[in-house]
mmCIF file of the N, C-alpha and C atoms, coordinates in Angstrom:
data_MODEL
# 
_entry.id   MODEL 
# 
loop_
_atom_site.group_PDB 
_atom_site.id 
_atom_site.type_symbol 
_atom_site.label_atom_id 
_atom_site.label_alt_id 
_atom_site.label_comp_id 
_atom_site.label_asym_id 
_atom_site.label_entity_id 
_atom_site.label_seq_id 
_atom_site.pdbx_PDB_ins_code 
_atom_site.Cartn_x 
_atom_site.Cartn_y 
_atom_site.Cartn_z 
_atom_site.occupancy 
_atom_site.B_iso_or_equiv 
_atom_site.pdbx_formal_charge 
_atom_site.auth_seq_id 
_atom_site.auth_comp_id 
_atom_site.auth_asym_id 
_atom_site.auth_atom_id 
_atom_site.pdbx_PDB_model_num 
ATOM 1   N N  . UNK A 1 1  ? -23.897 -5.472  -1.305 1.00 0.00 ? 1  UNK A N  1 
ATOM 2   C CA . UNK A 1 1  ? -23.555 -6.850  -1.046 1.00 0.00 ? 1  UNK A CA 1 
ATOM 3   C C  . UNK A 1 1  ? -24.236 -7.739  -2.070 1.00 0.00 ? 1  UNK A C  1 
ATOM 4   N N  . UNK A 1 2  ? -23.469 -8.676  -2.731 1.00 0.00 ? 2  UNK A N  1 
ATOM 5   C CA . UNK A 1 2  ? -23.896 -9.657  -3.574 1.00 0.00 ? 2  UNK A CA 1 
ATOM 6   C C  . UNK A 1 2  ? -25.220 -10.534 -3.163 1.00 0.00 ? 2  UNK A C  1 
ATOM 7   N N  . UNK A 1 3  ? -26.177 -9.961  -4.115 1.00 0.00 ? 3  UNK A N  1 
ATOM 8   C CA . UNK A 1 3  ? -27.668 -11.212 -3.974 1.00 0.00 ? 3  UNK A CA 1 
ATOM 9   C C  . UNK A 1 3  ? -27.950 -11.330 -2.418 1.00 0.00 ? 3  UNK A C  1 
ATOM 10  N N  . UNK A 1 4  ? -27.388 -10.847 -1.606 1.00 0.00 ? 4  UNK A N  1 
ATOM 11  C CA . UNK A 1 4  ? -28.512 -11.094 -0.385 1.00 0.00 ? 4  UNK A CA 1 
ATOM 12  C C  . UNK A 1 4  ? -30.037 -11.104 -0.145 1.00 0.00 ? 4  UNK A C  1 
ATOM 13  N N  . UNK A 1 5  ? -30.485 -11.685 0.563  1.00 0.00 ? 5  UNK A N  1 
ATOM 14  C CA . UNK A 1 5  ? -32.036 -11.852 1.276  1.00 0.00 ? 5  UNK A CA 1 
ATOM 15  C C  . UNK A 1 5  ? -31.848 -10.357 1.681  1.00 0.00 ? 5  UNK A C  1 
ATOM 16  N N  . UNK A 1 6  ? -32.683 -9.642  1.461  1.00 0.00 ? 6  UNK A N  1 
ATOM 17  C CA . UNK A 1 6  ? -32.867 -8.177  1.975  1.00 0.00 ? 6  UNK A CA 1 
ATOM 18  C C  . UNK A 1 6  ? -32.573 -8.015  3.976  1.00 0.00 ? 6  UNK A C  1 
ATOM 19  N N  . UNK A 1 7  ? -33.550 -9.401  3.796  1.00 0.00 ? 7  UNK A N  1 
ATOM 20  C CA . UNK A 1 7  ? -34.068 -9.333  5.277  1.00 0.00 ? 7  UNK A CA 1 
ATOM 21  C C  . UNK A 1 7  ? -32.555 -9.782  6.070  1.00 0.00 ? 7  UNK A C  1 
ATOM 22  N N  . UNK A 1 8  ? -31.593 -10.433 5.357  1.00 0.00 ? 8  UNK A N  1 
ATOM 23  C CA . UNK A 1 8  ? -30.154 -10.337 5.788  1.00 0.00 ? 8  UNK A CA 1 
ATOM 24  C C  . UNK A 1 8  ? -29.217 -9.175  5.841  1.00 0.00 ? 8  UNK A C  1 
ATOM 25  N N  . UNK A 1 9  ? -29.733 -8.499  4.420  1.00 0.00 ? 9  UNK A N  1 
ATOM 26  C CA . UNK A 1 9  ? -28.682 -7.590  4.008  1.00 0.00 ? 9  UNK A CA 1 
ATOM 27  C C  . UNK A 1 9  ? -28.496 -6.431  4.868  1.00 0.00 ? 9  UNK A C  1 
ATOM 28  N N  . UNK A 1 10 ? -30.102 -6.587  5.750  1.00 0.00 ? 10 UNK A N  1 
ATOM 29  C CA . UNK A 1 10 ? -30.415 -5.272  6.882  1.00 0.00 ? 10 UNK A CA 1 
ATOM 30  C C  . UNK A 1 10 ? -29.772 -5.609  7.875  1.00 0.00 ? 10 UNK A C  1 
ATOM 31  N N  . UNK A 1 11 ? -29.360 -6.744  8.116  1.00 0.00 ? 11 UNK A N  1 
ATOM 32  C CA . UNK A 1 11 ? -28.978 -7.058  9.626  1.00 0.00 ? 11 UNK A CA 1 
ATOM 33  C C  . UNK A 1 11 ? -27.672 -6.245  10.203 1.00 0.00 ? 11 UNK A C  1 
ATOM 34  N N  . UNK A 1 12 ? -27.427 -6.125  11.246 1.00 0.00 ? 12 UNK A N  1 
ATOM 35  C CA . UNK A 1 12 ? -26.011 -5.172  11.666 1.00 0.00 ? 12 UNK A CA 1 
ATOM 36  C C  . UNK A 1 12 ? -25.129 -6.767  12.437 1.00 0.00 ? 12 UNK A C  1 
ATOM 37  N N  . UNK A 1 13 ? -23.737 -6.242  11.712 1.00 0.00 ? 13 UNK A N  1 
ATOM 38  C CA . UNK A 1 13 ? -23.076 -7.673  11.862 1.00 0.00 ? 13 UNK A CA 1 
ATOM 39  C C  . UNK A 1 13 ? -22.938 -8.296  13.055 1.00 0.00 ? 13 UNK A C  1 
ATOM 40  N N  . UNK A 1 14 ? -23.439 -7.831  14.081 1.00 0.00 ? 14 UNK A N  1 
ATOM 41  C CA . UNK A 1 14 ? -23.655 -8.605  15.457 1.00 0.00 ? 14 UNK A CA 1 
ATOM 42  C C  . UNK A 1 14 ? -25.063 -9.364  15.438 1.00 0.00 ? 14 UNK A C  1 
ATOM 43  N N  . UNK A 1 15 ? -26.065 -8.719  14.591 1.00 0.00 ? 15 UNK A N  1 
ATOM 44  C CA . UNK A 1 15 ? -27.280 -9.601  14.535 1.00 0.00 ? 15 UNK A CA 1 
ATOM 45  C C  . UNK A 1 15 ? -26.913 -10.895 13.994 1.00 0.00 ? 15 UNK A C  1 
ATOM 46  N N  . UNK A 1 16 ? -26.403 -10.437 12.577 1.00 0.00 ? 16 UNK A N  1 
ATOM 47  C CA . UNK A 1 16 ? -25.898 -11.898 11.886 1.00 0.00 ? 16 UNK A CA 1 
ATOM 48  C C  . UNK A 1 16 ? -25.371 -12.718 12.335 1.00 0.00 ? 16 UNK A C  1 
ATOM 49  N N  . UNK A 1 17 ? -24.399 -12.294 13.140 1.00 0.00 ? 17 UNK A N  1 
ATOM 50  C CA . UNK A 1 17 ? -23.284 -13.472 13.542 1.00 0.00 ? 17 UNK A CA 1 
ATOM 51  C C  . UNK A 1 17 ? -24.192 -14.215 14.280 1.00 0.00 ? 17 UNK A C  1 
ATOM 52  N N  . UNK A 1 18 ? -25.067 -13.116 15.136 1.00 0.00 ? 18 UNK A N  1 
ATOM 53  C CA . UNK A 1 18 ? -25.830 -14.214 16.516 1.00 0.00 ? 18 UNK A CA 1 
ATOM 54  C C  . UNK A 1 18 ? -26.351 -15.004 16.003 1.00 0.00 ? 18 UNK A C  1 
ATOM 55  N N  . UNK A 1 19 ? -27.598 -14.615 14.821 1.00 0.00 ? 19 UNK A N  1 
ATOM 56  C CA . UNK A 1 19 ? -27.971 -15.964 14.288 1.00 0.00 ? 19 UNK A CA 1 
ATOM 57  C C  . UNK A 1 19 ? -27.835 -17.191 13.677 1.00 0.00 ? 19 UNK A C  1 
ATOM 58  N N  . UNK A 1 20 ? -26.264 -16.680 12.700 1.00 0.00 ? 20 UNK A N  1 
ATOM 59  C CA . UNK A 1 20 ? -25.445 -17.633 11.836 1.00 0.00 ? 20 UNK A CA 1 
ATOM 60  C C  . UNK A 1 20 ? -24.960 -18.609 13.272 1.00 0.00 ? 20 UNK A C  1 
ATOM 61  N N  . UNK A 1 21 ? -24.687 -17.977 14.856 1.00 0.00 ? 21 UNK A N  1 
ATOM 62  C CA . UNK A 1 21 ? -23.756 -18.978 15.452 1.00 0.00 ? 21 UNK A CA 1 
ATOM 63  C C  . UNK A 1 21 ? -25.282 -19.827 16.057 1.00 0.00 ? 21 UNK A C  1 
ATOM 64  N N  . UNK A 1 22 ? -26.688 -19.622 16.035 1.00 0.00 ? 22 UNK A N  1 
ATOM 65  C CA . UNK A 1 22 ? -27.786 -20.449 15.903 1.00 0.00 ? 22 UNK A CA 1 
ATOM 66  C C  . UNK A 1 22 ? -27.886 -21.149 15.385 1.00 0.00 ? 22 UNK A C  1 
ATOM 67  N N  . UNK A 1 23 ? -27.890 -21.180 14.367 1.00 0.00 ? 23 UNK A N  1 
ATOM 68  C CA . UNK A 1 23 ? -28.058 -21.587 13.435 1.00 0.00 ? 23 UNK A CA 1 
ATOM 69  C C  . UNK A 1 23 ? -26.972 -22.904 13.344 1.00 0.00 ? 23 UNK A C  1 
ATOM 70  N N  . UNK A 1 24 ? -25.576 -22.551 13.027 1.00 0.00 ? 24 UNK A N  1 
ATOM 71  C CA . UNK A 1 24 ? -24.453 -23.500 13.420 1.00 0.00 ? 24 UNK A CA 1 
ATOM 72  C C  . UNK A 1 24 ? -24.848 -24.798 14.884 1.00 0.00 ? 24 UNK A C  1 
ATOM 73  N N  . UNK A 1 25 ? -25.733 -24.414 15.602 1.00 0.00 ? 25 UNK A N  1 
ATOM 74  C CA . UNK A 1 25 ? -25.662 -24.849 17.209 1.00 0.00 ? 25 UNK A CA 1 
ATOM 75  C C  . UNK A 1 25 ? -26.587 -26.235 16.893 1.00 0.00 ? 25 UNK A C  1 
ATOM 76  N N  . UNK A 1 26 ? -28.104 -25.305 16.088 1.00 0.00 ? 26 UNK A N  1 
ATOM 77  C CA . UNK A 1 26 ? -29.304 -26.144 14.996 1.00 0.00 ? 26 UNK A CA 1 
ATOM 78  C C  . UNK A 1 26 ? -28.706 -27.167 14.350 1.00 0.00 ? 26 UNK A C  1 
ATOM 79  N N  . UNK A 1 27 ? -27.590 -26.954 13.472 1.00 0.00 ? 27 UNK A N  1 
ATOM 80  C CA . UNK A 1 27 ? -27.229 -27.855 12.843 1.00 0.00 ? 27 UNK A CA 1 
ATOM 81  C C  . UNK A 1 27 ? -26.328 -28.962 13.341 1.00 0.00 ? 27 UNK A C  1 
ATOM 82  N N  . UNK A 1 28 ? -25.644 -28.582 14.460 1.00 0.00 ? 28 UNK A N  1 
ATOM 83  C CA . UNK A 1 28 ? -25.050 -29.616 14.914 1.00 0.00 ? 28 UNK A CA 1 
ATOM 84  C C  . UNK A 1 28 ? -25.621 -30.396 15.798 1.00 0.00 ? 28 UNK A C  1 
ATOM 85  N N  . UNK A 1 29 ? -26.397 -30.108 16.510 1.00 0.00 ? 29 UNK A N  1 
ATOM 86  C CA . UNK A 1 29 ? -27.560 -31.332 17.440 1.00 0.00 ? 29 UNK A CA 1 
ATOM 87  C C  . UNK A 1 29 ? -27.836 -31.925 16.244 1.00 0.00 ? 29 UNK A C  1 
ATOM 88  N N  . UNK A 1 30 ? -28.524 -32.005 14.834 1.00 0.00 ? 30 UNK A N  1 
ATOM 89  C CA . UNK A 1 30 ? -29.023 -32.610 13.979 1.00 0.00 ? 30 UNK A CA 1 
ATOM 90  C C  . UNK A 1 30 ? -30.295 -33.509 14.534 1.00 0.00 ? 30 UNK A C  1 
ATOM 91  N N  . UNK A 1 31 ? -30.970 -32.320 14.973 1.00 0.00 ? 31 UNK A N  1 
ATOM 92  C CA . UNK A 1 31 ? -32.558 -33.138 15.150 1.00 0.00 ? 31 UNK A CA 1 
ATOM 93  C C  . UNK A 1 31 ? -33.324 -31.444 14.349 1.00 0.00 ? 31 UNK A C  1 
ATOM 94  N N  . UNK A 1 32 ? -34.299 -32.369 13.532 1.00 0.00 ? 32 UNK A N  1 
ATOM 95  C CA . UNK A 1 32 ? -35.296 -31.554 12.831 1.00 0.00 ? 32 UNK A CA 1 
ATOM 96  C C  . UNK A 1 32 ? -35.187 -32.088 11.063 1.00 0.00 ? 32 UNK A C  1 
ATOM 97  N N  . UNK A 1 33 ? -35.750 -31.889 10.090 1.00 0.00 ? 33 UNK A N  1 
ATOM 98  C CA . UNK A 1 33 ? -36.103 -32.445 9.066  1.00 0.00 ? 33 UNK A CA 1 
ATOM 99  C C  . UNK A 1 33 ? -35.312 -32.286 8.249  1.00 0.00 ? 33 UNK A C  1 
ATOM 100 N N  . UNK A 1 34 ? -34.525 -32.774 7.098  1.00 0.00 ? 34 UNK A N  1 
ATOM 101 C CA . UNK A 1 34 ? -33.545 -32.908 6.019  1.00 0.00 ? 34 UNK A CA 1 
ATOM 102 C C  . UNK A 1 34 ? -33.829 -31.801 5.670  1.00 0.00 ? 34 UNK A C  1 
ATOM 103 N N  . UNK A 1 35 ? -35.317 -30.939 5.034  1.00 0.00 ? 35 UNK A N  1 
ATOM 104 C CA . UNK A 1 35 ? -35.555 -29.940 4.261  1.00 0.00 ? 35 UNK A CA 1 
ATOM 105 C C  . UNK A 1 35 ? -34.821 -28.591 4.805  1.00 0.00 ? 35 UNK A C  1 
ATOM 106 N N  . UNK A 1 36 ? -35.558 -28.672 6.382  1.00 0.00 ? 36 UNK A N  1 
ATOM 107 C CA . UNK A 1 36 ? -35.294 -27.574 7.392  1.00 0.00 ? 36 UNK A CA 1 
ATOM 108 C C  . UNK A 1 36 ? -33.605 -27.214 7.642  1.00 0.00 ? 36 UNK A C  1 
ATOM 109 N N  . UNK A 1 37 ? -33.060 -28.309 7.554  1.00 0.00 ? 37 UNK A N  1 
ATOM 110 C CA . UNK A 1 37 ? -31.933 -28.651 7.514  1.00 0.00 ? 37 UNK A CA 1 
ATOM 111 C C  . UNK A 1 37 ? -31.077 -27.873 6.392  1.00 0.00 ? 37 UNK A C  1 
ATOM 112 N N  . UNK A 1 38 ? -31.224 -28.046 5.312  1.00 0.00 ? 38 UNK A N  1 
ATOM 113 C CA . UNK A 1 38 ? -30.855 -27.562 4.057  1.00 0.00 ? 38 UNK A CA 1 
ATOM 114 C C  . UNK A 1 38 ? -31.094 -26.120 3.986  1.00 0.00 ? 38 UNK A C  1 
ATOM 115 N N  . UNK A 1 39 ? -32.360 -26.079 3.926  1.00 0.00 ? 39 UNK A N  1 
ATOM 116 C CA . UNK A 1 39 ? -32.690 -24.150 4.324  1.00 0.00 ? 39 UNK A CA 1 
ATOM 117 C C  . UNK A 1 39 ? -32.093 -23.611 4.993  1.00 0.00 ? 39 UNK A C  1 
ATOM 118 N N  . UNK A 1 40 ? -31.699 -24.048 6.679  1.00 0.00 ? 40 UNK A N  1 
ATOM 119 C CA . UNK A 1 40 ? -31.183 -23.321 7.454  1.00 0.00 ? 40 UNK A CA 1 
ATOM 120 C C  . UNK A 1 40 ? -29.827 -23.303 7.103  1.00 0.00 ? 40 UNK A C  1 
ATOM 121 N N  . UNK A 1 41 ? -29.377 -24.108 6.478  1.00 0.00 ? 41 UNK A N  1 
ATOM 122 C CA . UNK A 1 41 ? -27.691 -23.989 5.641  1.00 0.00 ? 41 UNK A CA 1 
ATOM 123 C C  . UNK A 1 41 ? -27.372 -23.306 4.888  1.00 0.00 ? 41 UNK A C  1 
ATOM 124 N N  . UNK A 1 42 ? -28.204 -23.551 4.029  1.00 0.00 ? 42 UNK A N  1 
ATOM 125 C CA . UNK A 1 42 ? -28.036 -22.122 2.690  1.00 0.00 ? 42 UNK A CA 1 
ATOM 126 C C  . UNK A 1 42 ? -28.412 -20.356 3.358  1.00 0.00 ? 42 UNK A C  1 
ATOM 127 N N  . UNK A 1 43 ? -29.290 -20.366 4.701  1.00 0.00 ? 43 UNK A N  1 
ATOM 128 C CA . UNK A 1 43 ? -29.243 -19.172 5.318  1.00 0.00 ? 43 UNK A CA 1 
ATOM 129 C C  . UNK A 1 43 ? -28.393 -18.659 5.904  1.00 0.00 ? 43 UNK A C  1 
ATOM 130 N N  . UNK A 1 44 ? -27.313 -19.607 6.457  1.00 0.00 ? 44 UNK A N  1 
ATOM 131 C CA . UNK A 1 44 ? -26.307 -19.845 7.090  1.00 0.00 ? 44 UNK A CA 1 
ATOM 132 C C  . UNK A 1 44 ? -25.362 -19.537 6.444  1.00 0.00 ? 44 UNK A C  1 
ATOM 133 N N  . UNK A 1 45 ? -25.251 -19.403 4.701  1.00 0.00 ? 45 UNK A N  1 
ATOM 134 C CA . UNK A 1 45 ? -24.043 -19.223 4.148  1.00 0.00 ? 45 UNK A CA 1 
ATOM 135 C C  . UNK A 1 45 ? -24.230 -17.940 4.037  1.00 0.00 ? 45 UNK A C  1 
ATOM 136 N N  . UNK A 1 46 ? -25.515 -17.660 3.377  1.00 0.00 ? 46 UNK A N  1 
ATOM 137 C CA . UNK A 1 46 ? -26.012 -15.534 3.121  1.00 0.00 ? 46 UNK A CA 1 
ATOM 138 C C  . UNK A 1 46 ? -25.286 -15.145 4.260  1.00 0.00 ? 46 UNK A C  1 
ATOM 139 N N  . UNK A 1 47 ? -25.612 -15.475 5.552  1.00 0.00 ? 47 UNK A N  1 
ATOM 140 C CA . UNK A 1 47 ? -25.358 -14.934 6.841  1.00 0.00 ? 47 UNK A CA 1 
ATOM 141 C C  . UNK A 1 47 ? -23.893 -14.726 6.975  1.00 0.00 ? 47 UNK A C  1 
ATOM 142 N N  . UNK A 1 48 ? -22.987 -15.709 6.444  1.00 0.00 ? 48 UNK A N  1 
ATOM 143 C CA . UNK A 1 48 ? -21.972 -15.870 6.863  1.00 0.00 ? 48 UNK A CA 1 
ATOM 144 C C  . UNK A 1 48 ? -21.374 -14.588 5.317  1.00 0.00 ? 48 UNK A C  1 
ATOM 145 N N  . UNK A 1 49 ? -21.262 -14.721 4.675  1.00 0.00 ? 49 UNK A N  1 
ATOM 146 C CA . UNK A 1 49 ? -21.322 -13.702 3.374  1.00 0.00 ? 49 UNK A CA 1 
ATOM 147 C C  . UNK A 1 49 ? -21.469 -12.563 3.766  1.00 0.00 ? 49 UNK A C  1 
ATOM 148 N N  . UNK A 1 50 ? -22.482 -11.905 4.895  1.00 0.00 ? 50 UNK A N  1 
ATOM 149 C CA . UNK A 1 50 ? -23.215 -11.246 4.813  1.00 0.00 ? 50 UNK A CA 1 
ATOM 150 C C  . UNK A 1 50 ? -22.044 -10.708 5.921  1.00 0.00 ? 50 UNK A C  1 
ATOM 151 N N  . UNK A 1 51 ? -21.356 -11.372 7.005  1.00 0.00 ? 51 UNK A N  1 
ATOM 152 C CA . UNK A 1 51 ? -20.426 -10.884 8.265  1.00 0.00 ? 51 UNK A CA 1 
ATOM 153 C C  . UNK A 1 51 ? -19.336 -10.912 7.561  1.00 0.00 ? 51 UNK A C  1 
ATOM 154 N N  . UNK A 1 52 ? -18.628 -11.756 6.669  1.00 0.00 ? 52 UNK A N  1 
ATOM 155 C CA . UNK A 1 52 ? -17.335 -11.056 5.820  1.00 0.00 ? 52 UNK A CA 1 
ATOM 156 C C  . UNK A 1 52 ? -17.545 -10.180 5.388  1.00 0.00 ? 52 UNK A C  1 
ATOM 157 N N  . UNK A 1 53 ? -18.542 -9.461  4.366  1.00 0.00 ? 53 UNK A N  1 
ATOM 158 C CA . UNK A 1 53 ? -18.636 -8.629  3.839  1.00 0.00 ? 53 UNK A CA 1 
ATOM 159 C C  . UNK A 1 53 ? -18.296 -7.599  4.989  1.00 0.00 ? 53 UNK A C  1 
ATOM 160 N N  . UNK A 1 54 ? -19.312 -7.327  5.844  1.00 0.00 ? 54 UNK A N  1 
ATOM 161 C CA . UNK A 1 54 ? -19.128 -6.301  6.587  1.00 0.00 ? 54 UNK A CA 1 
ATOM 162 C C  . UNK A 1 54 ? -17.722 -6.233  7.686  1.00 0.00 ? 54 UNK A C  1 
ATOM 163 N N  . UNK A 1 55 ? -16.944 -7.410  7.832  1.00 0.00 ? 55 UNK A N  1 
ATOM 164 C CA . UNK A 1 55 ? -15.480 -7.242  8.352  1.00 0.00 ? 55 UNK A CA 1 
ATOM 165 C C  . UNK A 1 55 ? -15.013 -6.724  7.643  1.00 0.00 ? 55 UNK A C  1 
ATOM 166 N N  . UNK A 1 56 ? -14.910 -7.222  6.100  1.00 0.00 ? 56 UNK A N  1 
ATOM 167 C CA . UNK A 1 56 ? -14.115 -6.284  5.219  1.00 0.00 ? 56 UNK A CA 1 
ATOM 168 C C  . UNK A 1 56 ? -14.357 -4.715  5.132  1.00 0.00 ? 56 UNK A C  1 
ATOM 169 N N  . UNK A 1 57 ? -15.286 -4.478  4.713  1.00 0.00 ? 57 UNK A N  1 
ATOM 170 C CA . UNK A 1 57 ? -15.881 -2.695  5.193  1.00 0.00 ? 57 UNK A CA 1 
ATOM 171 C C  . UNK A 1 57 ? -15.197 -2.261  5.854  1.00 0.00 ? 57 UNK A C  1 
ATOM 172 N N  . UNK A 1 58 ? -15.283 -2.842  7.813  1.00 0.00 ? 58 UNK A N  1 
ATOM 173 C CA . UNK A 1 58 ? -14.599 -2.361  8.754  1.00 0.00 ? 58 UNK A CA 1 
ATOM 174 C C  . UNK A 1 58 ? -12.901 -2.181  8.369  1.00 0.00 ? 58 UNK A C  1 
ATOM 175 N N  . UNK A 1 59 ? -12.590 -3.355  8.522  1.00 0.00 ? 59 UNK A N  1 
ATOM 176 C CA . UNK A 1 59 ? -11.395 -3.633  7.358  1.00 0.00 ? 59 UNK A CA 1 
ATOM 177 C C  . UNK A 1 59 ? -10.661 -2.414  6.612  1.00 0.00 ? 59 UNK A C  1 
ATOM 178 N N  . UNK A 1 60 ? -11.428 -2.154  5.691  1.00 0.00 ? 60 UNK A N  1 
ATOM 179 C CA . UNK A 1 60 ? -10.776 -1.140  4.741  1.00 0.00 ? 60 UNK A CA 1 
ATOM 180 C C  . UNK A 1 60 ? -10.817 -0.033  4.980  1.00 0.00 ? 60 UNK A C  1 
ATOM 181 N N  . UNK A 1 61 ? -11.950 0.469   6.172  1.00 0.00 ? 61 UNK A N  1 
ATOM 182 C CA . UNK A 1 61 ? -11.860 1.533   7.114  1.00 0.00 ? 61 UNK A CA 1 
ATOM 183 C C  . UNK A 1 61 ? -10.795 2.090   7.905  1.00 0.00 ? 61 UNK A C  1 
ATOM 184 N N  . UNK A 1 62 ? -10.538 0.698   8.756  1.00 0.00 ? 62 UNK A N  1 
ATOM 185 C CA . UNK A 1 62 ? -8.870  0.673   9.328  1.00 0.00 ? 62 UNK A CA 1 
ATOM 186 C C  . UNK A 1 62 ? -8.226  1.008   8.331  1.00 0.00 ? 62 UNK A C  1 
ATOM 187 N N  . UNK A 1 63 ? -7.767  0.276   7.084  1.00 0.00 ? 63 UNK A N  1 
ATOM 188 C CA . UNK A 1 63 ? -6.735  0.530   6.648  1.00 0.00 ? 63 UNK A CA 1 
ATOM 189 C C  . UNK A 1 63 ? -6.126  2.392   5.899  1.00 0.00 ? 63 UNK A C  1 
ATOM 190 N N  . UNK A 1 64 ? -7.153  2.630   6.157  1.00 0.00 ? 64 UNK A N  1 
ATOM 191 C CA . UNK A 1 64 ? -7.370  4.207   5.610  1.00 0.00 ? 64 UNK A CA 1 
ATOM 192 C C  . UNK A 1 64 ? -6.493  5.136   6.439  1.00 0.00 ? 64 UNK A C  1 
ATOM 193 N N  . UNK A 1 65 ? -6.467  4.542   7.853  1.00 0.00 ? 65 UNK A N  1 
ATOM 194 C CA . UNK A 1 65 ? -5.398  5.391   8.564  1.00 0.00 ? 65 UNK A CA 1 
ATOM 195 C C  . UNK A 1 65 ? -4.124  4.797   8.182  1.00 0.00 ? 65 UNK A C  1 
ATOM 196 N N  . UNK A 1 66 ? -3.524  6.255   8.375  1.00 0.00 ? 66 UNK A N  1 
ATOM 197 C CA . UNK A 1 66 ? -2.431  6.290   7.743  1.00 0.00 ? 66 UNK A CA 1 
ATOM 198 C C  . UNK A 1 66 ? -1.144  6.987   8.696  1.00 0.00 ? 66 UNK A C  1 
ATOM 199 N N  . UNK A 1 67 ? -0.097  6.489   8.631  1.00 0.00 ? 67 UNK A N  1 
ATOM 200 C CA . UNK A 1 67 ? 0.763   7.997   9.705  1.00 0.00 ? 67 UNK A CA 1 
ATOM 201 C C  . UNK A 1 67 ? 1.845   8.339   8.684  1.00 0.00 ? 67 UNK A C  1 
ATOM 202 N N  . UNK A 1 68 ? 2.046   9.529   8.646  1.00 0.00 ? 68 UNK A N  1 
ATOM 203 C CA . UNK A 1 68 ? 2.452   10.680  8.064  1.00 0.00 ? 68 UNK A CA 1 
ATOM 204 C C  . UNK A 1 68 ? 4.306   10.619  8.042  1.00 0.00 ? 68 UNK A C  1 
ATOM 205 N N  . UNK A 1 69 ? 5.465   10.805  6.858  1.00 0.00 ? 69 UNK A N  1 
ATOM 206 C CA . UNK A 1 69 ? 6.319   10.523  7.346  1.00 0.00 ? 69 UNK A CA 1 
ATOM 207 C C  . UNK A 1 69 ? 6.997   11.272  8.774  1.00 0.00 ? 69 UNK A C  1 
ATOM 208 N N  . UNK A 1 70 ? 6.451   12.299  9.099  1.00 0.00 ? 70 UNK A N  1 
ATOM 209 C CA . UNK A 1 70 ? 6.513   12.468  10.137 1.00 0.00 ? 70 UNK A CA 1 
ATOM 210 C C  . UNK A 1 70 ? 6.179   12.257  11.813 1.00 0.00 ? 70 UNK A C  1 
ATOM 211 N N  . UNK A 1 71 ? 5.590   10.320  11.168 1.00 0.00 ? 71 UNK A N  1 
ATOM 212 C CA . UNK A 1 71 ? 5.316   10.239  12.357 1.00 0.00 ? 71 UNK A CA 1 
ATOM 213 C C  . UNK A 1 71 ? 4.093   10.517  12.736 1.00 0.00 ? 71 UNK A C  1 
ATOM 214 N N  . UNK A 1 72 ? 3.229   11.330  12.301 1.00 0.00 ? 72 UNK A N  1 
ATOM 215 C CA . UNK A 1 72 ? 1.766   11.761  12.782 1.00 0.00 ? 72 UNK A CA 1 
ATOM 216 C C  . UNK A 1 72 ? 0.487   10.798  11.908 1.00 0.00 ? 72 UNK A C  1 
ATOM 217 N N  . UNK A 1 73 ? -0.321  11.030  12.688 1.00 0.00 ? 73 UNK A N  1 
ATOM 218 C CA . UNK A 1 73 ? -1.169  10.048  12.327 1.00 0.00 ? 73 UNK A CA 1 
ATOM 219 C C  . UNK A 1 73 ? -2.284  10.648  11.797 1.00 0.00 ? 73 UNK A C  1 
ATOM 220 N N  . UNK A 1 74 ? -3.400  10.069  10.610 1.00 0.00 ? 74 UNK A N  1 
ATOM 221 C CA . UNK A 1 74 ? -4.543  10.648  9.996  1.00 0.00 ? 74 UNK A CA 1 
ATOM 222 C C  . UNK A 1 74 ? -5.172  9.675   9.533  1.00 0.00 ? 74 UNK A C  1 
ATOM 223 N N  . UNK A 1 75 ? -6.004  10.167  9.267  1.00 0.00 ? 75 UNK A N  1 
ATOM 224 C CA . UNK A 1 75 ? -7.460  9.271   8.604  1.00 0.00 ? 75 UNK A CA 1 
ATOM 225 C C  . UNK A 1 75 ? -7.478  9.972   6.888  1.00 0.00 ? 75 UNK A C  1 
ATOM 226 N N  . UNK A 1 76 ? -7.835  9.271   6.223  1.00 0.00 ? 76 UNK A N  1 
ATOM 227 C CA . UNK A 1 76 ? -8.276  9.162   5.020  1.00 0.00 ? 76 UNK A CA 1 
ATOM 228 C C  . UNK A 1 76 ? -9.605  8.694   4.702  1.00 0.00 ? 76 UNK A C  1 
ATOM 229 N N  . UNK A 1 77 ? -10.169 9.023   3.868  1.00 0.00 ? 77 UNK A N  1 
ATOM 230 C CA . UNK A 1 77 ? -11.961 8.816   3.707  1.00 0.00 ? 77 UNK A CA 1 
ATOM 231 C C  . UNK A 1 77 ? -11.360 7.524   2.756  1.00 0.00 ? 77 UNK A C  1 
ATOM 232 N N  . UNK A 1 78 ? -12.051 6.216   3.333  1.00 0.00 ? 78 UNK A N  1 
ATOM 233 C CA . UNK A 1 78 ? -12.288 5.324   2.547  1.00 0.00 ? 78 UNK A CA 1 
ATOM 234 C C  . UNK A 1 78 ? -13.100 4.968   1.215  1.00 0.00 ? 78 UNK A C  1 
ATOM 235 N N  . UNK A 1 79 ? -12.857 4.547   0.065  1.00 0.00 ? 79 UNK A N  1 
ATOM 236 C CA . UNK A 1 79 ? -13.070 4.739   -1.141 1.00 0.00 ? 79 UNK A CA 1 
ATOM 237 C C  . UNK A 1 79 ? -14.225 2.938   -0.821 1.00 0.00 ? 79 UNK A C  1 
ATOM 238 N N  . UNK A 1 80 ? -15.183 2.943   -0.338 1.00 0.00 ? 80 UNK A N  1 
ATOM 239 C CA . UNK A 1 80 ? -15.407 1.195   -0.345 1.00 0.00 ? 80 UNK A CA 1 
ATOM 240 C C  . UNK A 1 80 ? -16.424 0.895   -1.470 1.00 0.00 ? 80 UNK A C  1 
ATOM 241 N N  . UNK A 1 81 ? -16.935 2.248   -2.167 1.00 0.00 ? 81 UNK A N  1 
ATOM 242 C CA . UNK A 1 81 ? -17.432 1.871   -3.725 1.00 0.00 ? 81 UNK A CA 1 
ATOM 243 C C  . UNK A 1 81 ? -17.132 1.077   -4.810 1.00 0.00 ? 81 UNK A C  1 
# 
């Protein structure tokens, strides 16, 4: 994943989301400091980067199955290198 915060890049995409939708909740009350404010936005975008990325993964996982012209169905090993 592109330039992530490590400490993002580890997260499993249900962690992220939980905190990115925190984070979103933080920012819309809009009480706490311009700076804090800004930080938690730009964490907010890694985060959000960080859950597309990993939809897409899932994503291209799905798309790997395949059904057969006969109708039958298979999996293919996804290429996501």
């Amino acid at each position: 994943m592109a330039d992530l915060p490590p400490d993002i890049a580890a997260l499993s995409f249900e962690d992220a989301l939980a905190e990115l939708e925190r984070i979103v909740r933080q920012l819309e009350e809009g009480r706490g400091r311009l700076d804090d404010s800004i930080a938690a936005y730009a964490r907010g975008v890694a985060l959000k980067t960080h859950c597309e990325a990993r939809l897409e993964e899932a994503r291209a996982k799905v798309d790997r199955i395949v059904s057969g012209p006969d109708g039958s169905v298979a999996a293919e090993p996804a290429d996501l290198a």
